[in-house]
C-alpha positions in Angstrom: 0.0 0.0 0.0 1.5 3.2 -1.0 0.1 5.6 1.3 0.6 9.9 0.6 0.1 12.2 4.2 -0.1 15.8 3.1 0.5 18.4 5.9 2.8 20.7 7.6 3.8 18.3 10.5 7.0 18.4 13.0 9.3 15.9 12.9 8.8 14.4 16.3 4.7 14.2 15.3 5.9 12.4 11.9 7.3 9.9 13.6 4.8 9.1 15.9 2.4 8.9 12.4 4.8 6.1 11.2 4.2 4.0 13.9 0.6 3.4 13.2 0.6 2.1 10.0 2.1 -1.5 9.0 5.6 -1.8 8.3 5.3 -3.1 4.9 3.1 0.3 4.1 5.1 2.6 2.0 4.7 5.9 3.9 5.5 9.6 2.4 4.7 12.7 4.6 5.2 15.7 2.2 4.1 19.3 2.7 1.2 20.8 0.5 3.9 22.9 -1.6 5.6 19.4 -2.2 3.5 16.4 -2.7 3.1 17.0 -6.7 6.1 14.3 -6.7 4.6 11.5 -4.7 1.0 11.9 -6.3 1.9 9.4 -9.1 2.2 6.7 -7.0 -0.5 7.3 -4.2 -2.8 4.4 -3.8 -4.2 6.3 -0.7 -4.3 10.5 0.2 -4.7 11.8 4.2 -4.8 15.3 2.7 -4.4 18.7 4.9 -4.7 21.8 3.4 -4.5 20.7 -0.5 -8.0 20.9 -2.6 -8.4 17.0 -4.0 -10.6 18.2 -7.1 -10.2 17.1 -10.7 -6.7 18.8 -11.1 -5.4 16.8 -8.6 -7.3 13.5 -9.0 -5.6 13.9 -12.5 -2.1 13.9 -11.1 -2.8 10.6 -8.9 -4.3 7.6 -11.6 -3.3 5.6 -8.9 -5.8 6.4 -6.2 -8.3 4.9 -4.6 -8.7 6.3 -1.3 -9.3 9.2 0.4 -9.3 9.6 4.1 -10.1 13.3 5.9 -10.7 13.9 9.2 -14.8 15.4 10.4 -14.2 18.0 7.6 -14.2 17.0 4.0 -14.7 20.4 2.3 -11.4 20.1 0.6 -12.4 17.2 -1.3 -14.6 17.5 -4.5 -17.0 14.0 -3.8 -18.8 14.0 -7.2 -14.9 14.0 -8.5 -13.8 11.3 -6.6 -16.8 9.1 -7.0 -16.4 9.7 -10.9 -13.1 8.4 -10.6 -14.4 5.3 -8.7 -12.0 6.8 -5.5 -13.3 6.2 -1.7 -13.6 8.7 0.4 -14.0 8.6 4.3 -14.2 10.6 7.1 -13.8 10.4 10.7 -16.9 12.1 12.0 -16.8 12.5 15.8 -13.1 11.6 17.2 -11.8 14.8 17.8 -15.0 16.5 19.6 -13.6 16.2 22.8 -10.1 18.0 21.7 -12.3 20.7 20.0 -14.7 21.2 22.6 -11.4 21.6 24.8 -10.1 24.3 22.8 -13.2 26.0 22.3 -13.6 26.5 26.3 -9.7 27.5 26.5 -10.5 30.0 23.9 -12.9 31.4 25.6 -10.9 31.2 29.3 -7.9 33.3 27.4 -9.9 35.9 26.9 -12.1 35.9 29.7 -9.5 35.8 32.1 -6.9 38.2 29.9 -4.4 35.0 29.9 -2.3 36.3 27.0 -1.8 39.4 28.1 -0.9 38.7 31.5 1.3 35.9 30.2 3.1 38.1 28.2 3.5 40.8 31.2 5.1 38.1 33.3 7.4 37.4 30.7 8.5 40.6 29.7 9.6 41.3 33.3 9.4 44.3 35.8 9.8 47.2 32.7 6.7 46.6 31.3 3.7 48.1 33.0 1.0 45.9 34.8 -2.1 45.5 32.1 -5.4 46.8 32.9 -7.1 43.7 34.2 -10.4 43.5 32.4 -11.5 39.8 33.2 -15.0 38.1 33.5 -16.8 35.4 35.1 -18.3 33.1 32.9 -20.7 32.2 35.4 -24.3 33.8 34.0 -23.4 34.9 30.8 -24.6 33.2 27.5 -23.1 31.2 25.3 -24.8 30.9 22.0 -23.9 27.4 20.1 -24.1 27.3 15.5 -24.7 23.8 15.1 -25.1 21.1 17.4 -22.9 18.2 15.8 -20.5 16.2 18.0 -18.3 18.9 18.8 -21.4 21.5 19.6 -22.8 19.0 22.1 -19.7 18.4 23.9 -18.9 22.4 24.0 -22.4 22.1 25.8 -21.6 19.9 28.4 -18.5 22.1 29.2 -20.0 25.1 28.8 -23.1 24.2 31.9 -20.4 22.7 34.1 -19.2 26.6 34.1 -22.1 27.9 35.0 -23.2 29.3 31.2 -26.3 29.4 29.6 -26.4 27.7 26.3 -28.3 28.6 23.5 -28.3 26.1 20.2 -29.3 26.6 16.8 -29.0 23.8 14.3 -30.0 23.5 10.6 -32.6 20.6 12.1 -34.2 20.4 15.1 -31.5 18.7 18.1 -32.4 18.4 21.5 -29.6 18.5 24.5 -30.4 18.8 27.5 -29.6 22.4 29.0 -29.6 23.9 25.8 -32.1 26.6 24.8 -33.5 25.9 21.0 -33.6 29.1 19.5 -33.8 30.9 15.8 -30.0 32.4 15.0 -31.2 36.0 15.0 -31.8 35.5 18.7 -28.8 33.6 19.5 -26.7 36.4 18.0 -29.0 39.1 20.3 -28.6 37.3 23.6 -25.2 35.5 23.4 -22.2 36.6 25.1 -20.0 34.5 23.3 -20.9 33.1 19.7 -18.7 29.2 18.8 -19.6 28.2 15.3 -19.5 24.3 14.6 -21.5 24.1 11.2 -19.5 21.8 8.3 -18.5 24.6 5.5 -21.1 24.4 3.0 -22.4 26.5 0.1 -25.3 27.8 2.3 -22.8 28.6 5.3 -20.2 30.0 3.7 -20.0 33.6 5.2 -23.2 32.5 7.4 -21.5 35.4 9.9 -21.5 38.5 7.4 -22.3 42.0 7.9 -25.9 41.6 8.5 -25.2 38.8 10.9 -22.6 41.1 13.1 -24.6 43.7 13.0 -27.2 41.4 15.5 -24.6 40.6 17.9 -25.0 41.7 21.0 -22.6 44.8 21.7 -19.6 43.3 23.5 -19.4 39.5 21.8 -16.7 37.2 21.6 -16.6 35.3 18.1 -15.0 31.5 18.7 -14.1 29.9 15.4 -13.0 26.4 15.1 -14.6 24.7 12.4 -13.9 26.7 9.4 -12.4 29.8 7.9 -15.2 30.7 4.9 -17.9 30.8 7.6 -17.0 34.2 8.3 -16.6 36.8 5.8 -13.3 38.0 7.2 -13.5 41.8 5.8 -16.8 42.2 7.4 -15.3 40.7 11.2 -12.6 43.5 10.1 -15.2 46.1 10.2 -17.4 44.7 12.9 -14.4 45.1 14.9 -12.9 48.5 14.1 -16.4 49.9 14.5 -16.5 47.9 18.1 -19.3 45.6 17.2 -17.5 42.6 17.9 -15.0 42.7 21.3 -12.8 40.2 20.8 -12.4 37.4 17.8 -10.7 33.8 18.8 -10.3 31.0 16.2 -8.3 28.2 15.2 -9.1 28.6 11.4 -9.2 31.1 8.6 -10.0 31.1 4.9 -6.6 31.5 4.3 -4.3 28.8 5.7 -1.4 28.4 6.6 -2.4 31.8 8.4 -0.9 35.1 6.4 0.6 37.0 9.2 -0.1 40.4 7.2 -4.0 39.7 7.9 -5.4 42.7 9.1 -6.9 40.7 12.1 -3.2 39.6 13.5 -1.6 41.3 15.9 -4.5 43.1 17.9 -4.7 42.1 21.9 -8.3 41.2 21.0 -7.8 38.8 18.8 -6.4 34.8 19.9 -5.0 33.1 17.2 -4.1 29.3 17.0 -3.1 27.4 13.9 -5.4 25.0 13.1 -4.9 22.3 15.5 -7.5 22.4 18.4 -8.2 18.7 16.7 -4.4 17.3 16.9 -3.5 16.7 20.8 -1.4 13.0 20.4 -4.8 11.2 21.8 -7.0 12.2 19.2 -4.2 12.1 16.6 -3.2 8.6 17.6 -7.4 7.7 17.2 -7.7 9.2 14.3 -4.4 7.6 12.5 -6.3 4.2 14.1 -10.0 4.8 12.5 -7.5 5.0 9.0 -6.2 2.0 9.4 -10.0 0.9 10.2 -11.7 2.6 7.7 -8.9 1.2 4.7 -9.2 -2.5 6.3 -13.1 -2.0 6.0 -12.7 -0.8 2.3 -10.2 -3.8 1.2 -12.6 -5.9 2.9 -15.8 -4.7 1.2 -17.3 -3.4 3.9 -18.9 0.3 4.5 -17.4 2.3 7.4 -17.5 6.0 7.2 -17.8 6.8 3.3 -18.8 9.3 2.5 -21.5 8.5 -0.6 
């Protein structure tokens, strides 16, 4: 089995990816900007960041198998299934880490972490920072989409004391959380997460109009997907002091470009697109592949994604 990973990984996490698969696998790990080489050959793609759509199916005759992680956005299905490729996903696994990250997001800025943080490291020079913090206890947390990771971000959210509102494209009940039409999620929420899949009716769901019906002082969490928010409207939400603060783990543009008018302000948290990998959930995921191409050689349906 010829096997292509494409992704910007560390050495030490590359060689923990190696483990997982049988020794007799032939195994390449090649950034986006320099798989066009090893595509030739691939009999199965884990891609990250790379578009698998007819230009690249073209470049890979050999393929037959895709496997993504929750997210399959990147990959062009009616493509794939034209080319008689399988593609699965791995719905589910890494709700846990994201929930995680979601809350931490929301700690950092509730409780000024990064600035203090960065106080205490620059030493006694730098002025104390104005300590603006906030109990989360009370306020209102407003929930777009109530998948895997939205439920979990739930259960976290009540154990500190939140109130959770949920909106979902169809009707899901949990318990705790408040059903409620988006316009009113984005009037009574304190903090807004998004955890929709990226879709052609969600991409730039949060756009001017939808900004404009946040309640004044809102934190925007992002960690399912960059195109849900129409970045140059957050831009102007938050000059204009509609939005408060902005954290995410994605953007439309990835790897992030560090000249992004939204880098560099104290109310913005940035992280690169890896509230899914802590070595747990990497480890399970790199498992369910091994599953999910076992259950394929075998003729058996697990996790496709047609």
């Amino acid at each position: 089995m010829n096997l292509l990973i494409i992704g910007d990984y560390p050495v030490a996490t590359q060689a923990r990816m190696r483990v997982v698969f049988p020794a007799e696998w032939q195994l390449t790990i090649a950034a986006p900007d320099a798989c066009a080489p090893y595509l030739a050959d691939a009999e199965v793609v884990i891609p990250e960041h790379v578009l698998v759509d007819d230009a690249f199916l073209a470049q890979a005759p050999r393929l037959r198998f895709v496997q993504v992680g929750a997210g399959y956005d990147n990959v062009d299905l009616a493509a794939c299934s034209r080319r008689g490729v399988q593609v699965c996903n791995a719905a589910g696994l890494n709700a846990d880490a994201v929930a995680e990250h979601v809350m931490a997001l929301l700690l950092c800025h509730y409780k000024n972490i990064c600035p203090l943080n960065q106080f205490m490291h620059t030493g006694d020079s730098a002025p104390l920072p104005d300590y603006h913090g906030g109990e989360l206890s009370g306020r209102t947390l407003g929930l777009v989409g109530l998948g895997h990771i939205g439920r979990a971000v739930a259960v976290r959210a009540q154990a500190f004391g939140l109130r959770v509102l949920g909106w979902s494209y169809r009707l899901i009940e949990i318990p705790g959380v408040a059903p409620v039409s988006l316009s009113q999620l984005f009037a009574e929420s304190d903090i807004v997460s998004l955890h929709v899949p990226l879709k052609a009716n969600t991409r730039h769901l949060i756009d001017d109009a939808a900004l404009a019906q946040m309640k004044p002082g809102a934190l925007l969490i992002n960690t399912a997907r960059g195109a849900l928010i129409d970045e140059d409207a957050l831009v102007r939400a938050m000059d204009d002091g509609t939005v408060a603060a902005f954290a995410t783990d994605v953007m439309v543009e990835e790897p992030f470009n560090l000249s992004h008018p939204l880098v560099g302000r104290e109310n913005v948290v940035l992280t690169p697109h890896i509230a899914w990998g802590p070595r747990e959930t990497r480890a399970r995921l790199l498992n369910t592949v091994v599953e999910n191409l076992q259950a394929w050689l075998d003729g058996e349906r697990l996790n496709r994604l047609d």
